[in-house]
Backbone bond lengths (Angstrom), bond angles and torsions (degrees), N, CA, C in turn:
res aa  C-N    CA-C-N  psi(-1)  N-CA   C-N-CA  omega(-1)  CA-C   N-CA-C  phi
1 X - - - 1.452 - - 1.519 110.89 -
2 X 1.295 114.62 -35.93 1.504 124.21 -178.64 1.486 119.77 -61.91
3 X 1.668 103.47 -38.37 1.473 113.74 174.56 1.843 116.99 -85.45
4 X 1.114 103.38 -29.20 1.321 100.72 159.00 1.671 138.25 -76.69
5 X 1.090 97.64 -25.74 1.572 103.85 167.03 1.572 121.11 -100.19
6 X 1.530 95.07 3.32 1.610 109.80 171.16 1.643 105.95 38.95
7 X 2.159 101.74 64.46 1.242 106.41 141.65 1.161 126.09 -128.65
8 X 1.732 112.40 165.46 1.359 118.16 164.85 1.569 114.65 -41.95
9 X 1.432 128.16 120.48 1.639 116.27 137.36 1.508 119.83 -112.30
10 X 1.231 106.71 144.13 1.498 119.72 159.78 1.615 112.09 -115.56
11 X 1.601 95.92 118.80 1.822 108.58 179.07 1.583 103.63 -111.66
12 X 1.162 74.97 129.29 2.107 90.46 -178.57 1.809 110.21 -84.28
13 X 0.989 90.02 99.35 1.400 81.10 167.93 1.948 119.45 -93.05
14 X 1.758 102.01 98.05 1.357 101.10 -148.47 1.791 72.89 -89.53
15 X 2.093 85.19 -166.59 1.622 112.49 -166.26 1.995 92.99 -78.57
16 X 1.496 98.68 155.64 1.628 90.48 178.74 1.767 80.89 -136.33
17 X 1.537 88.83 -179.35 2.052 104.35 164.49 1.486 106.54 -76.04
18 X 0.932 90.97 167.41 1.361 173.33 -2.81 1.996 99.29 -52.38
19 X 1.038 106.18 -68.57 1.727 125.84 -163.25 1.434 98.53 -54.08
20 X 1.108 123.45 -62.98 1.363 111.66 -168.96 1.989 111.31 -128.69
21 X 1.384 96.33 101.54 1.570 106.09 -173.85 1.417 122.63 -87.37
22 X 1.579 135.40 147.06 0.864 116.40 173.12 1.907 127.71 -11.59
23 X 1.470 107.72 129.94 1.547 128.38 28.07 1.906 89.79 -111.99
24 X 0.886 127.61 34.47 1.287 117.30 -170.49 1.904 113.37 -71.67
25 X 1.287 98.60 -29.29 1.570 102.17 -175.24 1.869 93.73 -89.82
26 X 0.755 127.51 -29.62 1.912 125.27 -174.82 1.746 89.16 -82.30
27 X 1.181 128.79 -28.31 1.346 112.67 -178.54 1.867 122.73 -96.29
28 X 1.241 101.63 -11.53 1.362 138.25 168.26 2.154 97.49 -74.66
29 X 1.153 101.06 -73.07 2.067 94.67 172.10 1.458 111.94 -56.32
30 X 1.027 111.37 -40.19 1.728 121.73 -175.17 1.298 102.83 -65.99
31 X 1.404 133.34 -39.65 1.700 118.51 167.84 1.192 109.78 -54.91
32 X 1.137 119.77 -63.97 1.956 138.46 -158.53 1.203 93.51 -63.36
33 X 1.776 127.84 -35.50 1.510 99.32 -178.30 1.627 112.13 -80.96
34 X 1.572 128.42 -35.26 1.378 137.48 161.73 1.502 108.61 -27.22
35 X 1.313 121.44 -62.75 1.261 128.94 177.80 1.519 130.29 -83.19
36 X 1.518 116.47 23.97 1.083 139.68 168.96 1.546 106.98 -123.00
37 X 1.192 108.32 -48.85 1.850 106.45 171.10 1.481 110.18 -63.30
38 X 1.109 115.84 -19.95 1.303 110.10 169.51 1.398 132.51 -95.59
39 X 1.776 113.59 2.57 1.342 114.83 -176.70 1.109 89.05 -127.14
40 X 1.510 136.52 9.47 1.388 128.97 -174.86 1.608 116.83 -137.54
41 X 1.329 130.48 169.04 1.365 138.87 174.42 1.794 82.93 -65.96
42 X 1.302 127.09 150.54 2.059 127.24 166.87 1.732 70.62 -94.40
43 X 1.550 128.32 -56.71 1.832 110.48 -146.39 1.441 98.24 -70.42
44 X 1.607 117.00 14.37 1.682 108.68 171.54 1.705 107.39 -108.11
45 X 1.529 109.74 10.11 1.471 96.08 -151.93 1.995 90.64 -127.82
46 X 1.374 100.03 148.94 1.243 92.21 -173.64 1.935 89.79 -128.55
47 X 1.203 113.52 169.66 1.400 125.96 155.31 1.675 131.15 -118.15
48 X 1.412 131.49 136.41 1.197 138.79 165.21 1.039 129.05 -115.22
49 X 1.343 133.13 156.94 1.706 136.55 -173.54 1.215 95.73 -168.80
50 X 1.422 128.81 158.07 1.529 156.88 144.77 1.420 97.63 -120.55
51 X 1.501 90.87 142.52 1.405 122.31 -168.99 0.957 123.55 37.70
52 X 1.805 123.84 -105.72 1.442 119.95 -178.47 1.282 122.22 -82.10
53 X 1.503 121.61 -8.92 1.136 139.30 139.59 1.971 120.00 -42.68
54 X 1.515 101.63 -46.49 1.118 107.73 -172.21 2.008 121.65 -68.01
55 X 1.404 72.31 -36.10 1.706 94.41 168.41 1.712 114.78 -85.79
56 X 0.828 105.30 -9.37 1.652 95.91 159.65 1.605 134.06 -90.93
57 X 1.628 88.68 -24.10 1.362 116.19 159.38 1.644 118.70 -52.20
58 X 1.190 103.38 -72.89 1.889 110.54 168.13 1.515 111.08 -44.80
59 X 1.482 107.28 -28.82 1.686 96.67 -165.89 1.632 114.57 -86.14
60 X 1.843 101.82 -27.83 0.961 103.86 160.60 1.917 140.96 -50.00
61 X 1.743 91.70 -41.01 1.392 79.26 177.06 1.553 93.27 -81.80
62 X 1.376 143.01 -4.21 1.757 102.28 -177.11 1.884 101.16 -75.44
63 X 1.389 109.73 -14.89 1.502 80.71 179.00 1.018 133.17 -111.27
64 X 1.993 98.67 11.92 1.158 104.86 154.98 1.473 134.66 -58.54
65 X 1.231 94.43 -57.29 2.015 110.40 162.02 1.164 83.92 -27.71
66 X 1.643 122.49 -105.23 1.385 128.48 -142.48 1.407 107.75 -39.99
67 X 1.451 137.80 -36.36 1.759 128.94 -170.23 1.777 88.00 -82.67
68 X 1.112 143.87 4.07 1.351 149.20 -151.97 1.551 104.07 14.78
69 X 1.377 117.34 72.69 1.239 133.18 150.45 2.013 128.61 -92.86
70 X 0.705 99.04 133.64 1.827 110.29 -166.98 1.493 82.30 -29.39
71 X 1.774 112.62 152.20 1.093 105.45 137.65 1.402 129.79 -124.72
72 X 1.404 129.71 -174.28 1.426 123.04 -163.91 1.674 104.90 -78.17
73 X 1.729 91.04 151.87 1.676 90.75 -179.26 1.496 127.24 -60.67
74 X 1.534 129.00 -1.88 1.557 146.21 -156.61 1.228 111.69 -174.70
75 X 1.142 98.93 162.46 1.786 110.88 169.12 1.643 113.66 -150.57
76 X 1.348 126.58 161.23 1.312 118.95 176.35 1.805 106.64 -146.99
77 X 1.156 103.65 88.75 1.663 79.38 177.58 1.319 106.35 -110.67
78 X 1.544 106.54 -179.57 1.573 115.90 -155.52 1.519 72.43 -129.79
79 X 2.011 107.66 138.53 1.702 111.97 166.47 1.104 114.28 25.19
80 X 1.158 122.53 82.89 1.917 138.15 -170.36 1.937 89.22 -76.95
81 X 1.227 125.46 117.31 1.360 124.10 149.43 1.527 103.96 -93.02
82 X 1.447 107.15 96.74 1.450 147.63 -153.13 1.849 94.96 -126.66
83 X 1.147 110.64 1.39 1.506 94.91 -165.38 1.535 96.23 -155.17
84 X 1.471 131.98 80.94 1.571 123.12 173.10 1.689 127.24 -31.57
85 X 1.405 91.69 -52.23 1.363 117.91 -169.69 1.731 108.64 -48.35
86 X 1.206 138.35 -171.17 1.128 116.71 165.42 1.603 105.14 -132.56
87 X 1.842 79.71 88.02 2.187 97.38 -173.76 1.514 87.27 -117.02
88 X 1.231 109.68 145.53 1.679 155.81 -176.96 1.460 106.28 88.57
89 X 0.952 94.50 145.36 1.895 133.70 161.10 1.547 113.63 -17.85
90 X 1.399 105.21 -39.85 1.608 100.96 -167.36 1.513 115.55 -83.09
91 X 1.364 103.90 -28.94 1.477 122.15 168.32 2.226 101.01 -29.50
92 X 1.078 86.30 -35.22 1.637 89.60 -171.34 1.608 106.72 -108.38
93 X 1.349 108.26 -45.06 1.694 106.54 -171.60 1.866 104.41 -79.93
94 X 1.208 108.34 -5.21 1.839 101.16 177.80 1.509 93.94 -125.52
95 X 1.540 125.08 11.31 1.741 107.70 170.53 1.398 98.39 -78.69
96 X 1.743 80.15 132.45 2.049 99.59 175.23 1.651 98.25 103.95
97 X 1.484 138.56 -67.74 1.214 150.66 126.59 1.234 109.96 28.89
98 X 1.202 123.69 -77.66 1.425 167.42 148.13 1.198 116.17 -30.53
99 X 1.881 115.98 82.29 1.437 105.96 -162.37 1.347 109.55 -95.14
100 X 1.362 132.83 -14.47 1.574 151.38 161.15 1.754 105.11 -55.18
101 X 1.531 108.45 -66.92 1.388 96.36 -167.21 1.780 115.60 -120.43
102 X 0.930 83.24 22.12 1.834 120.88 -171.68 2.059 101.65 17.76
103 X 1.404 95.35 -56.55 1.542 110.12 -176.50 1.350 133.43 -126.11
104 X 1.151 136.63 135.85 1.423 132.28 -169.86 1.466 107.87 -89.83
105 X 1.096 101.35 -12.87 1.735 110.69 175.99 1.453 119.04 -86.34
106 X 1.490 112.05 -16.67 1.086 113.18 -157.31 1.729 103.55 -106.28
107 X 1.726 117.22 -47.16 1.042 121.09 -166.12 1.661 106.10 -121.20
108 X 1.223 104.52 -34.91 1.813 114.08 -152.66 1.684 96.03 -91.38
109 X 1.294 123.91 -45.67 1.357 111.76 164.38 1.563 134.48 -39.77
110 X 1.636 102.77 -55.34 1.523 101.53 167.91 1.897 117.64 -81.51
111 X 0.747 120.76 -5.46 1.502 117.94 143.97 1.458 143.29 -87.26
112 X 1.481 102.99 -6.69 1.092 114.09 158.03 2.008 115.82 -92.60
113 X 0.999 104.67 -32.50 1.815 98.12 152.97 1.208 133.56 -79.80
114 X 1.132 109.08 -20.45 1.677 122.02 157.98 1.110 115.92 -44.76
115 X 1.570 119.24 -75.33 1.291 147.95 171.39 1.733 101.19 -31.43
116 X 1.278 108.25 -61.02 1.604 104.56 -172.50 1.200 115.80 -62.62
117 X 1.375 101.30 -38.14 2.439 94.14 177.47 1.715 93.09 67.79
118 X 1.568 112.87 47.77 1.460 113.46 167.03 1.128 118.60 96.71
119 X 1.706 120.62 -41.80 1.083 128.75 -177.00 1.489 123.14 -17.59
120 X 1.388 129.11 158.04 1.553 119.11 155.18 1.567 96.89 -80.33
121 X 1.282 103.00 145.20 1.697 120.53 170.74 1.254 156.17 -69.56
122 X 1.860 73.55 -14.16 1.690 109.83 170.78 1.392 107.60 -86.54
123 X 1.126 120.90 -3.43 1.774 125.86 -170.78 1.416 88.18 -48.32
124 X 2.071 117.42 152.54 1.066 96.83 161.77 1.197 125.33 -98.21
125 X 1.145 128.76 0.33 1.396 138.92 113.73 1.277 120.26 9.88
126 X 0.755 105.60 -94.32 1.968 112.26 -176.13 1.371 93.10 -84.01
127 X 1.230 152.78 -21.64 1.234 148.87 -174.22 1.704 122.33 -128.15
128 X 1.208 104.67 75.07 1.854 95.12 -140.75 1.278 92.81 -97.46
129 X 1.680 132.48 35.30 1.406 138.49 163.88 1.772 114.99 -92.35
130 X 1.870 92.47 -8.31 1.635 104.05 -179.43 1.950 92.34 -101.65
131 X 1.207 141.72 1.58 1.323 126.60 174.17 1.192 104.69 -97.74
132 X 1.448 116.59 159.76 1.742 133.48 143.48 1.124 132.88 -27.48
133 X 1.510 113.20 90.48 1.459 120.17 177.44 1.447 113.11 -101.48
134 X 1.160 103.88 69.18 1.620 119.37 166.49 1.625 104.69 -120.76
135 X 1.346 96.76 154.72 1.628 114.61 -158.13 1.892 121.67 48.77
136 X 1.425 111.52 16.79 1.354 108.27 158.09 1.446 126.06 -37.18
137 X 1.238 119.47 132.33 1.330 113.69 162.08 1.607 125.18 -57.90
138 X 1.503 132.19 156.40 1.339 110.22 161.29 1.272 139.77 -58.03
139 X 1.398 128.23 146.92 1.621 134.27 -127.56 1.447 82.62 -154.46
140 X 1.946 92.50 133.79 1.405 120.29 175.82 1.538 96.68 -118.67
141 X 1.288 103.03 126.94 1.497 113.08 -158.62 1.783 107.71 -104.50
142 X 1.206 155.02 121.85 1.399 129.94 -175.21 1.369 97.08 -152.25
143 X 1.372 123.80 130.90 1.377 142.25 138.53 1.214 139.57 -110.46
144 X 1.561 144.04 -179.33 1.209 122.66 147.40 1.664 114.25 -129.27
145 X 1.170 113.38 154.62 1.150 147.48 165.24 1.883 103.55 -6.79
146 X 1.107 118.80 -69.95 1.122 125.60 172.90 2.086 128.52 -60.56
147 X 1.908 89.26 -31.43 1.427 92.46 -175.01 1.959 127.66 -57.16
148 X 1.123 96.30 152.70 1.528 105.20 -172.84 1.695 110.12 -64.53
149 X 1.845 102.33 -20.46 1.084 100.19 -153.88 2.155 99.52 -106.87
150 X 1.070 110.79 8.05 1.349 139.28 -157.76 1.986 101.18 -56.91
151 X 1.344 105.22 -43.92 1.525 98.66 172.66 1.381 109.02 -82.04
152 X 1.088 124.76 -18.16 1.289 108.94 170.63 1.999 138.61 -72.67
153 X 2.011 78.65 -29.31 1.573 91.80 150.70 1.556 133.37 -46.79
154 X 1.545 103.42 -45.42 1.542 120.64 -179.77 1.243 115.44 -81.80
155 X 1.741 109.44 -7.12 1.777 103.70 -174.66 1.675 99.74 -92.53
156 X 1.403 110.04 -47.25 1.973 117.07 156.69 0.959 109.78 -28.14
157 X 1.757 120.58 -50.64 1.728 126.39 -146.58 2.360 89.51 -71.13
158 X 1.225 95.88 -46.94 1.635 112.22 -171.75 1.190 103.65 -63.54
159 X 1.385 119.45 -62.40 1.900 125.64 -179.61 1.315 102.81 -43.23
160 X 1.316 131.68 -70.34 1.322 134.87 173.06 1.403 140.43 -45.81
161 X 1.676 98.80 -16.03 1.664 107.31 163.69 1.240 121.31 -93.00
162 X 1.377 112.03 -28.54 1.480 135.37 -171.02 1.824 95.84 -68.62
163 X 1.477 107.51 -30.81 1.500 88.25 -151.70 1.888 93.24 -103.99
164 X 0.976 96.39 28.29 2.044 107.98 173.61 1.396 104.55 -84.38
């Protein structure tokens, strides 16, 4: 998509767990975006993520708001893991389904406590389906049918209308 629409991307490859656990990877995006809002138009700049990518994306702008730094003109994430905990429906109706992350019991739970280093899970931080999504930019929403992470798409899709 990047080469066809002939744009710039910059992908962060921030710190993850085991070695370095939250907030080290949200503070690792949170530089690169500081230092991109500042060498760039933000109403020229958009952000993307799938999955846990996608959810770092959302979390970013809540703390962007809060440092009141510009934010980007768009967003697009793919299956936002927006929610550590293991809340929506699909978690159960697409386990097995789900040939990437098949089970939340199996893989995504202990990487999602990993990831926290203790944390509570509801942080919105690590859980940025529990923060304030008012003044979001516009949001390209995408899942599929099969994904594990699929109600959580639709719980973003709701948070994000609700808060217009």
């Amino acid at each position: 998509m990047a080469a066809y629409g002939g744009f710039k991307i910059i992908s962060i490859d921030y710190r993850m767990p085991p070695d370095h656990p939250y907030p080290a990877g949200l503070d690792d995006c949170m530089k690169v975006w500081r230092a991109t809002a500042e060498t760039n138009d933000p109403k020229k700049l958009g952000l993307f993520g799938s999955s846990a990518g996608a959810g770092m994306v959302v979390a970013m702008i809540l703390r962007a708001k809060e440092e009141g730094l510009p934010l980007p003109a768009a967003l697009a994430v793919g299956t936002p893991w927006v929610d550590l905990t293991e809340t929506g429906d699909t978690y159960r109706t697409n386990e097995w389904l789900d040939n990437v992350l098949v089970s939340y019991r199996s893989y995504l739970g202990r990487a999602a406590r990993l990831y926290a280093n203790g944390n509570d899970l509801k942080d919105p931080h690590l859980s940025p389906i529990y923060g304030d999504f008012h003044g979001f930019p516009p949001t390209v929403l995408t899942s599929g049918t099969r994904d594990l992470l699929l109600s959580l798409t639709v719980l973003t899709h709701r948070k994000l209308r609700r808060s217009m």
